[in-house]
ROSE-4610 file (N, C-alpha, C; in Angstrom, 1 decimal, always signed):
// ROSE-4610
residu = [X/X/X/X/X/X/X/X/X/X/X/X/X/X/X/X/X/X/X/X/X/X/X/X/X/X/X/X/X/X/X/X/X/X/X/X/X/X/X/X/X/X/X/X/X/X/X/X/X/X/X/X/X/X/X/X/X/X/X/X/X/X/X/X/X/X/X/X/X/X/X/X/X/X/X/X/X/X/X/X/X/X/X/X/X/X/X/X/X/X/X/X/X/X/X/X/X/X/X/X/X/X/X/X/X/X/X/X/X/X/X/X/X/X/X/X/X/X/X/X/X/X/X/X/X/X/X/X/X/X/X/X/X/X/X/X/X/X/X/X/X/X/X/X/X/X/X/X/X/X/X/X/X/X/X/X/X/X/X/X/X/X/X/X/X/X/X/X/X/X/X/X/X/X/X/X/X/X/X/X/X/X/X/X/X/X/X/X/X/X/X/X/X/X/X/X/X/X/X/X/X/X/X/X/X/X/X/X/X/X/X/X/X/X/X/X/X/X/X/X/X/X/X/X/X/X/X/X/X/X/X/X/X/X/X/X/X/X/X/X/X/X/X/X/X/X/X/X/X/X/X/X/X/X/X/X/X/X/X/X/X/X/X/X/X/X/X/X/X/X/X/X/X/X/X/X/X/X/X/X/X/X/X/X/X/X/X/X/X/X/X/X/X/X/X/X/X/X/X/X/X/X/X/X/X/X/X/X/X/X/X/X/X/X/X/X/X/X/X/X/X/X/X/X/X/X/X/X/X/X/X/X/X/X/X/X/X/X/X/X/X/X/X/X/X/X/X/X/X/X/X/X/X/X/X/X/X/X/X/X/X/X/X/X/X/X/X/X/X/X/X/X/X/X/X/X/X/X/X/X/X/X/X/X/X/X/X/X/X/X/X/X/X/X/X/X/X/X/X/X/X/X/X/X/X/X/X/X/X/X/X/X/X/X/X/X/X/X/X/X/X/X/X/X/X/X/X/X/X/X/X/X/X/X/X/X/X/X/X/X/X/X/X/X/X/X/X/X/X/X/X/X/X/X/X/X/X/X/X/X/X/X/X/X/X/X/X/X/X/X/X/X/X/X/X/X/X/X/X/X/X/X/X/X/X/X/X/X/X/X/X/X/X/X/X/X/X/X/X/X/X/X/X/X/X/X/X/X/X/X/X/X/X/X/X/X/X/X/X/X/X/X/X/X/X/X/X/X/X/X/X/X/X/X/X/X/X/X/X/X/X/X/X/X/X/X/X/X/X/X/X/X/X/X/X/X/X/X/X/X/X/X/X/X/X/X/X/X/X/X/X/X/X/X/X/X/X/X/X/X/X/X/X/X/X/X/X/X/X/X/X/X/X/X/X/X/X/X/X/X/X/X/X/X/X/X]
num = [1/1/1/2/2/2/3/3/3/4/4/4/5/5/5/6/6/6/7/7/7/8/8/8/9/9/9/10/10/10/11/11/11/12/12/12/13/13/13/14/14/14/15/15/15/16/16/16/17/17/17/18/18/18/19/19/19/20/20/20/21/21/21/22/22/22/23/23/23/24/24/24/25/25/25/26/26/26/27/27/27/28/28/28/29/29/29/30/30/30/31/31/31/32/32/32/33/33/33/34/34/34/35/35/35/36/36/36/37/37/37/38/38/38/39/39/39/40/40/40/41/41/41/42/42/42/43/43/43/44/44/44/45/45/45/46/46/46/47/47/47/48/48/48/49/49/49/50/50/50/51/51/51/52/52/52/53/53/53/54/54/54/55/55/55/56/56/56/57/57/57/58/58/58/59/59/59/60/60/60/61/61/61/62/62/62/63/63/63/64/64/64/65/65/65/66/66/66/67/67/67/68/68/68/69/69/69/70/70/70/71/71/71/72/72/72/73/73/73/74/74/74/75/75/75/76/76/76/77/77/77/78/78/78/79/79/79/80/80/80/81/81/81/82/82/82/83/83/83/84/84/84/85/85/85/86/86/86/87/87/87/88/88/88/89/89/89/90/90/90/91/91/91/92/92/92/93/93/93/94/94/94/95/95/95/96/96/96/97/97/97/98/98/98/99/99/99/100/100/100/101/101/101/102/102/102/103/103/103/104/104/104/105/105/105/106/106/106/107/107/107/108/108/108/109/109/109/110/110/110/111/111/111/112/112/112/113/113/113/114/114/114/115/115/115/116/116/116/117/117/117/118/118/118/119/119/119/120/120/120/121/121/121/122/122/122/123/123/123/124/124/124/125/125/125/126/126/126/127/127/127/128/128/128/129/129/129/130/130/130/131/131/131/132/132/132/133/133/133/134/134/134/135/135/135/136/136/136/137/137/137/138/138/138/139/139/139/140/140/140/141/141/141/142/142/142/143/143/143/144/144/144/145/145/145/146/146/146/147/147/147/148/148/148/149/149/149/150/150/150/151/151/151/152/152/152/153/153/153/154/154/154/155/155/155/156/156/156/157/157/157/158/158/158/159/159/159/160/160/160/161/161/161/162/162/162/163/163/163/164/164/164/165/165/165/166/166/166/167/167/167/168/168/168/169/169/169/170/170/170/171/171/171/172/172/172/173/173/173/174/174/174/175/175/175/176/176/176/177/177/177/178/178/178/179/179/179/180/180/180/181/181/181/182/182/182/183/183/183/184/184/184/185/185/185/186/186/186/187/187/187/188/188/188/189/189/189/190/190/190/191/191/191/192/192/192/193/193/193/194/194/194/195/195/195/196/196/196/197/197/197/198/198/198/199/199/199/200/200/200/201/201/201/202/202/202]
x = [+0.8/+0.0/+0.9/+0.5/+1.1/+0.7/+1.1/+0.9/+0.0/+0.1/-1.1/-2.0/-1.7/-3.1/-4.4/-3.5/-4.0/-4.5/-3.9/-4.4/-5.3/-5.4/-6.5/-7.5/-7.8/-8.6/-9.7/-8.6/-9.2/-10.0/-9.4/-9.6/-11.3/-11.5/-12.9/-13.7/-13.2/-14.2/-14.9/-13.8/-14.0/-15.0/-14.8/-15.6/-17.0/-17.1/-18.5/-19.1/-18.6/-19.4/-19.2/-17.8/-18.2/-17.2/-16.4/-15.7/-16.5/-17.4/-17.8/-17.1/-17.2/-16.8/-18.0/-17.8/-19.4/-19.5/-20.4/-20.3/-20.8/-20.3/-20.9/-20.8/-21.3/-21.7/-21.0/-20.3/-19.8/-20.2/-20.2/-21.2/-20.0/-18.9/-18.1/-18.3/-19.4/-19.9/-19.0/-17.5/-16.8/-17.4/-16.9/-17.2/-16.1/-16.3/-15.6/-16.3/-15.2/-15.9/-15.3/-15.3/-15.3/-16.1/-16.5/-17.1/-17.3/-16.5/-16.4/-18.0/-18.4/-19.8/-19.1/-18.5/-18.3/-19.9/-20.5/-21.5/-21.8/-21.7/-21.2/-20.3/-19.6/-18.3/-18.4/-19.5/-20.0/-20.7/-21.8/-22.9/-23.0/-21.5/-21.3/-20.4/-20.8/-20.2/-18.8/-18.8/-17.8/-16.5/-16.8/-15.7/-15.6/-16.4/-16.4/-15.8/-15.9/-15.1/-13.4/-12.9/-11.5/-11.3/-11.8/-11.3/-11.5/-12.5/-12.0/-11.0/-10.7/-9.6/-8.2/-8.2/-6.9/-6.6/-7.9/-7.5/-7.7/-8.1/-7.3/-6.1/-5.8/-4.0/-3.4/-3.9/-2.7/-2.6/-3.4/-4.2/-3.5/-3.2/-3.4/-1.9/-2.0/-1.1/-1.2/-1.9/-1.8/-3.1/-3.3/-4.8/-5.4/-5.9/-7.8/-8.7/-9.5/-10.8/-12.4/-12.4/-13.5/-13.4/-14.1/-14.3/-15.5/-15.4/-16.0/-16.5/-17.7/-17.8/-19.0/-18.9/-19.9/-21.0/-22.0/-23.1/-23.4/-24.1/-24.0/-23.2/-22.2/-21.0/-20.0/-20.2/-18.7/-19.3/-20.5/-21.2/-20.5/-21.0/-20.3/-19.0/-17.8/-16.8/-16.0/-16.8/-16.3/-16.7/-17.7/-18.0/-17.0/-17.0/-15.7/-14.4/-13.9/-12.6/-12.6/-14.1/-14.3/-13.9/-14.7/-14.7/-13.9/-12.3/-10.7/-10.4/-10.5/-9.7/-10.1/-11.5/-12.1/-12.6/-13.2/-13.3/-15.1/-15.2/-16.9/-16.8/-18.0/-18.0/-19.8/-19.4/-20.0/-20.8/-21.3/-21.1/-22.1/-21.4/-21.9/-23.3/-23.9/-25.3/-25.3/-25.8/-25.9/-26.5/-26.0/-27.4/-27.6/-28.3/-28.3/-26.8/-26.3/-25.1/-23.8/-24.1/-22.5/-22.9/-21.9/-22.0/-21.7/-23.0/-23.6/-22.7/-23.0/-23.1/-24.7/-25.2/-27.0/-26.8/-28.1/-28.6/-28.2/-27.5/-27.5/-25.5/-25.3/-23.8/-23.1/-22.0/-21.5/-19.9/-18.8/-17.3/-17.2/-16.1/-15.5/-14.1/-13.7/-12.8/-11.4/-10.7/-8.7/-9.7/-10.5/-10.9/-10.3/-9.5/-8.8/-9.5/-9.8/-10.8/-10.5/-10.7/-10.0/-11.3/-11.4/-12.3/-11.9/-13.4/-13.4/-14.3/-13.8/-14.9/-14.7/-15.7/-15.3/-14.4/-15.0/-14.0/-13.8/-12.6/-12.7/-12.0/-12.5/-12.1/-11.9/-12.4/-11.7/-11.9/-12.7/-12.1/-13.5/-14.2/-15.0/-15.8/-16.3/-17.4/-16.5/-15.0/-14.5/-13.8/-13.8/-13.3/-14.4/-15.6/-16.4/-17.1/-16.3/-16.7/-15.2/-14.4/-13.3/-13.4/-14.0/-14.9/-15.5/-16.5/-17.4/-16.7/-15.7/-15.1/-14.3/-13.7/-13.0/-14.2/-14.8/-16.1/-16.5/-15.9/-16.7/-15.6/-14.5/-13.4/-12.7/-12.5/-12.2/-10.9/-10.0/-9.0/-8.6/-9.1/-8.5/-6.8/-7.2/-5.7/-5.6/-6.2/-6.2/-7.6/-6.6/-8.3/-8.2/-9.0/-8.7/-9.8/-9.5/-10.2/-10.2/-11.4/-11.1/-10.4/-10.4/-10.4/-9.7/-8.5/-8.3/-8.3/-9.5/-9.2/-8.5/-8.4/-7.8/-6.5/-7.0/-5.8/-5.0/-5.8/-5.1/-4.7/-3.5/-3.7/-5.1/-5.1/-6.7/-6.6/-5.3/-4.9/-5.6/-5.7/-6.2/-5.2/-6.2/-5.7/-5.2/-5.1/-4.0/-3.6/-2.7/-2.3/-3.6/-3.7/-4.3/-3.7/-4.5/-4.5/-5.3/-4.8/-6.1/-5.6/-6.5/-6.1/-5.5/-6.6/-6.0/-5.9/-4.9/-4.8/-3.6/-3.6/-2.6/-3.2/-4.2/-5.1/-5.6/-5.3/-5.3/-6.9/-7.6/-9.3/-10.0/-9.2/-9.6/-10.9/-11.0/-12.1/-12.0/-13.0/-13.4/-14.4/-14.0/-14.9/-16.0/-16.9/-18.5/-18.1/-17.6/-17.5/-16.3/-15.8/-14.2/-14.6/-15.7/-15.9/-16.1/-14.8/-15.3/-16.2/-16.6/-17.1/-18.9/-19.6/-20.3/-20.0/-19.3/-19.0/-19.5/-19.3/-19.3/-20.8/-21.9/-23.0/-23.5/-22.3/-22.4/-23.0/-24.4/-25.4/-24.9/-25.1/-24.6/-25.4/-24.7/-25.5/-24.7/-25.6/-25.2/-25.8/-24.8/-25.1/-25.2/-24.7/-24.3/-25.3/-25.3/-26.3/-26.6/-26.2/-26.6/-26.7/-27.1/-27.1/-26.0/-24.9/-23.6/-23.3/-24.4/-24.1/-23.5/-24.1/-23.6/-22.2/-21.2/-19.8/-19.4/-18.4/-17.8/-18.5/-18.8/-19.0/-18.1/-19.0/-18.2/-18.3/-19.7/-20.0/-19.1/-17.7/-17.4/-15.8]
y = [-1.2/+0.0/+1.2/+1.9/+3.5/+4.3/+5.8/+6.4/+7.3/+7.7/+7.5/+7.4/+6.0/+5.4/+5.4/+5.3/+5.5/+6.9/+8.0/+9.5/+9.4/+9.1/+9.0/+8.7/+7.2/+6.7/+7.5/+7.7/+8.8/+10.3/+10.4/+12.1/+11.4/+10.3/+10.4/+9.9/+8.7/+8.7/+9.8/+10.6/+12.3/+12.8/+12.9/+14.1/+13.3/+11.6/+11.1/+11.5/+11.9/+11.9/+10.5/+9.4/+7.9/+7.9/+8.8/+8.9/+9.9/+9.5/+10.1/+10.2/+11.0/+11.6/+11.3/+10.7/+10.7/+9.7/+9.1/+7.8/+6.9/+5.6/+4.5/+3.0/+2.7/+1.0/+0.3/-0.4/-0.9/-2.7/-3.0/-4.7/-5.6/-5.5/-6.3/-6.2/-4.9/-4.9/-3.9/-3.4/-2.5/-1.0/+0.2/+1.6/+2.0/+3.2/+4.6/+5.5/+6.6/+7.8/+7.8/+7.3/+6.8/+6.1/+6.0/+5.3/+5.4/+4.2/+4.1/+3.8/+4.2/+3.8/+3.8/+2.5/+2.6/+3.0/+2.7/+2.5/+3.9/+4.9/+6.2/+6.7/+5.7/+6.3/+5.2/+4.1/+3.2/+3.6/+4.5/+4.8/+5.6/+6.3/+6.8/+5.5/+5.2/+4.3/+4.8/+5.9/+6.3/+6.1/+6.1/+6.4/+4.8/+3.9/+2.8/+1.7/+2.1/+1.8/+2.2/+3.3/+3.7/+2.8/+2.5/+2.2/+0.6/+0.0/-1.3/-1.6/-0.9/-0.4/-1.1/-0.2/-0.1/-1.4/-1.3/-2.8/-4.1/-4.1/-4.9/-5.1/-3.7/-3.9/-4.3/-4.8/-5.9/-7.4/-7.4/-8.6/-9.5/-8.3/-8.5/-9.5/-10.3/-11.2/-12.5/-12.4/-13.5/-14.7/-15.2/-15.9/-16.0/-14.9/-15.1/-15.5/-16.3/-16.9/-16.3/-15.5/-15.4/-14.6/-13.5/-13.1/-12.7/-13.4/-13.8/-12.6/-12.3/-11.4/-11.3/-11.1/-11.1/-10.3/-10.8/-9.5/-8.8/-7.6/-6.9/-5.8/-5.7/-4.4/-4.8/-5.9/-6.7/-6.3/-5.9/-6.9/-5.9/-4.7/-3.4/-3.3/-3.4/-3.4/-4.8/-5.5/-6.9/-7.2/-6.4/-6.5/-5.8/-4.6/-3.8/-4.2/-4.7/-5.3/-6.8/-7.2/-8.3/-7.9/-6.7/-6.2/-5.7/-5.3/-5.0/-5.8/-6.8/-8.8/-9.1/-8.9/-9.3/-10.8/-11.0/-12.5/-12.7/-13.4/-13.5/-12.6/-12.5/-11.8/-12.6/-13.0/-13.7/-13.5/-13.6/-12.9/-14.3/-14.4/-14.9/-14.2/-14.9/-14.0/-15.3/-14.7/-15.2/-15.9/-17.1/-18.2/-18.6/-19.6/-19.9/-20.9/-21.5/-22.1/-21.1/-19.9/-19.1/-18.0/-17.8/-17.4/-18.7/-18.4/-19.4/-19.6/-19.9/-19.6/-20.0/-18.9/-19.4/-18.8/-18.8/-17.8/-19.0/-20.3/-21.1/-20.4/-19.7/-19.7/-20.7/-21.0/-22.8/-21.8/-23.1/-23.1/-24.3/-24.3/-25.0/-25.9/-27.3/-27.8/-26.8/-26.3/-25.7/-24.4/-23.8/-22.7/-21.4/-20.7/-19.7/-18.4/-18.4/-17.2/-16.1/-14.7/-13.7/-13.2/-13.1/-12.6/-10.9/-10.5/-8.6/-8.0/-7.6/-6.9/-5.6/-4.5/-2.9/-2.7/-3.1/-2.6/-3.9/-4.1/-5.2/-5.0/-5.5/-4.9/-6.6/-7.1/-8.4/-9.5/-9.3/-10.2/-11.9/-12.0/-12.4/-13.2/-12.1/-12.7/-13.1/-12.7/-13.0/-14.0/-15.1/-15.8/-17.1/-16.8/-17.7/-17.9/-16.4/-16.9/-17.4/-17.7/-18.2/-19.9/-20.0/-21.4/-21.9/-20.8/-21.5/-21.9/-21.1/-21.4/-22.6/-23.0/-24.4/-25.5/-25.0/-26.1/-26.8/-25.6/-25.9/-26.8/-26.7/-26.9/-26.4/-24.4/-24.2/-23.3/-22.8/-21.7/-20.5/-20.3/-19.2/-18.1/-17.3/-17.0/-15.7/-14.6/-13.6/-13.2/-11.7/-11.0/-9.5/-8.8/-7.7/-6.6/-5.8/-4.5/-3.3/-2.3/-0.7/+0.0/-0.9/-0.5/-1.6/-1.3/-2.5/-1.6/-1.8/-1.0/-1.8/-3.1/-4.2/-3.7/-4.2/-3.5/-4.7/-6.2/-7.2/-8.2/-8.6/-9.5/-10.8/-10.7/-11.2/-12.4/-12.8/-14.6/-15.3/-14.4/-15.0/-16.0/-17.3/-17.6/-18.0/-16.5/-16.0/-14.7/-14.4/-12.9/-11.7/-10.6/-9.7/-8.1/-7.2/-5.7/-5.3/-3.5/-2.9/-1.4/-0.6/+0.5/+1.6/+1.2/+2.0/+1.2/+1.3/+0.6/+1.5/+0.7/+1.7/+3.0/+3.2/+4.4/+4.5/+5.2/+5.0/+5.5/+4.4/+4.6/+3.2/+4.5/+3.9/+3.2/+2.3/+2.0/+1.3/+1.2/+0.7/-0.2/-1.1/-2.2/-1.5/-1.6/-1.2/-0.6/-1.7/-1.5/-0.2/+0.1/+1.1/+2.3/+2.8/+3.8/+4.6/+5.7/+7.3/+8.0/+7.8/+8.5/+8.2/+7.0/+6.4/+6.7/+6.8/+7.8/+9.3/+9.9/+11.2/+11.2/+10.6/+10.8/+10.6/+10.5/+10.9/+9.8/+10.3/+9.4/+8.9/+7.7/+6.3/+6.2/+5.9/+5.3/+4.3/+3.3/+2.0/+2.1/+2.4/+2.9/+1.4/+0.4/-0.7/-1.6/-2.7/-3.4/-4.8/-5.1/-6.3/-6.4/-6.9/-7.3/-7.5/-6.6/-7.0/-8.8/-9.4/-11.1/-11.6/-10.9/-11.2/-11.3/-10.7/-10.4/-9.4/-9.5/-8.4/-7.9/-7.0/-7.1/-5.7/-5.2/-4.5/-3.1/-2.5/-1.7/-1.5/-1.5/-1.3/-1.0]
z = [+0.0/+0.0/+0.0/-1.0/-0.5/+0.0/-0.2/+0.5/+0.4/-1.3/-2.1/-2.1/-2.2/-2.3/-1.0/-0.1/+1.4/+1.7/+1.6/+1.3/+0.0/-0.7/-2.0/-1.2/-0.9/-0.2/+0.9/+2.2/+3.2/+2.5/+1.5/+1.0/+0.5/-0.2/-1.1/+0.2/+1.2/+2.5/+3.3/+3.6/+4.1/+3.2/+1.7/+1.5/+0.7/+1.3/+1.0/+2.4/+3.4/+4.9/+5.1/+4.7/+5.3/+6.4/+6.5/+7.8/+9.2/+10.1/+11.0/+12.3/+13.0/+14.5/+14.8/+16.7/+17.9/+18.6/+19.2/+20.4/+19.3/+18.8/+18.6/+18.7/+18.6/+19.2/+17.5/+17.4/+16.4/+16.7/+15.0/+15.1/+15.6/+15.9/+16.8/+18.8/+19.1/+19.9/+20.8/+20.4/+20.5/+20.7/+21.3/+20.9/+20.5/+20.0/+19.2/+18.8/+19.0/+18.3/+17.0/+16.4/+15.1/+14.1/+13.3/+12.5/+11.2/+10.6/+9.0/+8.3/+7.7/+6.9/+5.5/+5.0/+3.8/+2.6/+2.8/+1.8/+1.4/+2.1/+1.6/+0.8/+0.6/-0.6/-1.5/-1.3/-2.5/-3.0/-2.6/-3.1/-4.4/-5.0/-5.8/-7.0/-7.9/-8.6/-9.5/-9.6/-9.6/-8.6/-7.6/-6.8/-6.4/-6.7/-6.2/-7.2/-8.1/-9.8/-9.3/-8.6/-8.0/-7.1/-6.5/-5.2/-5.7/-6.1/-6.8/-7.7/-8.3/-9.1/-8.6/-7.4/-6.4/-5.9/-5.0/-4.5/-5.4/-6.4/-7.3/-8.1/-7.9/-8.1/-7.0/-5.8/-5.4/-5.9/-6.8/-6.7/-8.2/-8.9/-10.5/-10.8/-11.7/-11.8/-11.0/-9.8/-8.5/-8.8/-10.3/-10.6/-10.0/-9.9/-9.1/-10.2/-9.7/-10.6/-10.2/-9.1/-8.4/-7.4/-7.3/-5.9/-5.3/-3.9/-2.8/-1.8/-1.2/-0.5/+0.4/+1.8/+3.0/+2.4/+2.7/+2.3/+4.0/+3.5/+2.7/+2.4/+3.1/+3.0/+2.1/+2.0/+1.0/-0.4/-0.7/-2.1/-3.2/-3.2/-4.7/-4.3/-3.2/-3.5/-4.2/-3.6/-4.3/-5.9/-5.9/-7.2/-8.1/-8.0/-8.8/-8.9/-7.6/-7.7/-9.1/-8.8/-9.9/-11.1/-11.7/-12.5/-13.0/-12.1/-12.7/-12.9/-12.5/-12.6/-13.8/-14.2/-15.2/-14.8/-13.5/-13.2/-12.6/-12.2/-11.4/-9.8/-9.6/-8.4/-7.9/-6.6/-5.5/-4.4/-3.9/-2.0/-1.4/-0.2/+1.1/+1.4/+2.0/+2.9/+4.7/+5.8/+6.7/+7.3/+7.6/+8.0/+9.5/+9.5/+11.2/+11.1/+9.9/+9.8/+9.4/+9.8/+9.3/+8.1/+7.4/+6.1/+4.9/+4.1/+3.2/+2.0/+0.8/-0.4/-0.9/-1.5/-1.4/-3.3/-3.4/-5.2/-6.0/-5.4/-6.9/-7.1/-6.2/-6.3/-6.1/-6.9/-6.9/-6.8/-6.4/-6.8/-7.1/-7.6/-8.7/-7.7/-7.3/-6.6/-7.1/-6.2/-6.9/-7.6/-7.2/-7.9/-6.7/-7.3/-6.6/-6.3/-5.5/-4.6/-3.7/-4.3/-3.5/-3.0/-1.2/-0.5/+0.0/-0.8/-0.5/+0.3/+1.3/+2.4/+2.5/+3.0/+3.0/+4.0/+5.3/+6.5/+7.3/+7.7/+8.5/+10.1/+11.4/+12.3/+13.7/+13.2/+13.6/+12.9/+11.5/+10.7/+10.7/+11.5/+12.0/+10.7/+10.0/+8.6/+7.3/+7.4/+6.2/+6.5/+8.1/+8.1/+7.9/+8.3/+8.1/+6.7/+5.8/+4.2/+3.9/+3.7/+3.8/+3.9/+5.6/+5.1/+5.0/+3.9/+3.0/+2.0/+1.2/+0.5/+0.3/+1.5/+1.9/+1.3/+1.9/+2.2/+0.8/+0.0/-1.7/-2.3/-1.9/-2.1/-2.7/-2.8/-3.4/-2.5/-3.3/-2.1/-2.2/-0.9/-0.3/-0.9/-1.6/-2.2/-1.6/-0.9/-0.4/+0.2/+0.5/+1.2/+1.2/+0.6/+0.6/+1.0/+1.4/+2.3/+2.2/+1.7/+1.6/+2.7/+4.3/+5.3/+6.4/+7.0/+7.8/+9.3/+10.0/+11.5/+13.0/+12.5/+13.0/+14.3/+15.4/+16.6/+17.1/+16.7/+17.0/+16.0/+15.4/+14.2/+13.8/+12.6/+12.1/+11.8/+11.8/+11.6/+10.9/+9.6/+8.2/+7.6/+7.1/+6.4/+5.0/+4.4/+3.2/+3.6/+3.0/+2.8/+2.8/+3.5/+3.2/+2.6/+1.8/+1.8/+1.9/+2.3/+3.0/+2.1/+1.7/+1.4/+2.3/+3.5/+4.6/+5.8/+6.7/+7.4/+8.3/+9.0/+10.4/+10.8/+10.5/+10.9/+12.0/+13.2/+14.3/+14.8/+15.2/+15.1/+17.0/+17.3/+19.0/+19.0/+20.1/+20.0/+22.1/+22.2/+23.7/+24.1/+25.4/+25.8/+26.3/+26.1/+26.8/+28.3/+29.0/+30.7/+30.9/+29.6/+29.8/+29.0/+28.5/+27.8/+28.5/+27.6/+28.9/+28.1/+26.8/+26.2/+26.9/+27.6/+28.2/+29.3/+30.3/+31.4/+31.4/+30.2/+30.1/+29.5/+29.3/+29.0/+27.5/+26.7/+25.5/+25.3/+24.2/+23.3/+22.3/+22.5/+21.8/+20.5/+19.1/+18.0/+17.7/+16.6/+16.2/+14.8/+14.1/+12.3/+11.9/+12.3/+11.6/+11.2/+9.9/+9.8/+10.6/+11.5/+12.2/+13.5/+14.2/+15.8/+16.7/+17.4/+18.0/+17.9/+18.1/+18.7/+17.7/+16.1/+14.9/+14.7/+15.0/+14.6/+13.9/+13.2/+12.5/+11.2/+10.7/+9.2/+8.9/+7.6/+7.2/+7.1/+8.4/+9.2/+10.4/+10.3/+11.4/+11.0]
């Protein structure tokens, strides 16, 4: 990743409004006054056509056959990145068994699979589409992210990139929040239930 590309990145987040300041409840059940809302800087297909772009230049050369992605925050960046590869594009949806592969989506045994999520902060949904993907028999060859906010390694298993990453985006245990101390009203922008895990609201 450069440096670049990481200042590129932040500059079109900022001026979609997908980087916010304030108290929130993040879907790993974490707080911060932070909060990434990718779908704001997807919502323009333009800028979403870039940033797939990008992060499929780490990718290019490395045969990917497919890419894989959590619904629903993974689905338009995964798709774009497909769309630089020139390959298929996928997504997981969530069941009472994990993340699925549902729609009549199939893999192929040795079919090489790069998994794309918007933000990832412990990694949670992209490991359980990972294996689904096992499951099909197909593999895992990377993973890649508009956003890595990750404070503890994610112990994926393949290589990851992140456009931004090392971005220093505090975050706190419920019982340790001073921002919850100090009164400050809490939101939860994200699309699922804390019990759910990570996605790509956070």
């Amino acid at each position: 990743m450069s440096t670049t590309t990481m200042d590129r990145t932040v500059d079109l987040m900022l001026r979609c409004g997908a980087l916010m300041k304030g108290h929130f409840r993040l879907t790993s059940g974490l707080h911060s006054d932070e909060y990434c809302q990718c779908a704001r800087v997807l919502e323009h297909p333009e800028t979403a056509e870039e940033l797939g772009k990008m992060l499929a230049g780490f990718y290019e050369g490395k045969k990917v056959d497919t890419v894989v992605s959590p619904a629903i925050g993974g689905i338009v960046i995964g798709h774009e990145v497909a769309r630089a590869l020139g390959v298929r594009s996928l997504f997981a949806e969530r069941t009472e068994r994990g993340m699925t592969l549902r729609r009549g989506f199939q893999l192929e045994p040795g079919e090489r699979v790069l998994i794309i999520e918007d933000v990832v902060t412990t990694g949670g949904s992209v490991k359980e589409v990972a294996e689904a993907v096992k499951a099909a028999g197909a593999e895992v060859v990377g993973f890649g992210f508009v956003m890595d906010r990750s404070r503890e390694p994610l112990n994926l298993p393949a290589p990851s990139r992140a456009l931004v990453e090392g971005r220093e985006m505090v975050t706190y245990q419920p019982e340790a929040c001073p921002l919850c101390e100090a009164g400050v009203p809490i939101d939860k922008p994200g699309s699922r239930p804390d019990s759910e895990g990570d996605d790509g609201g956070n």
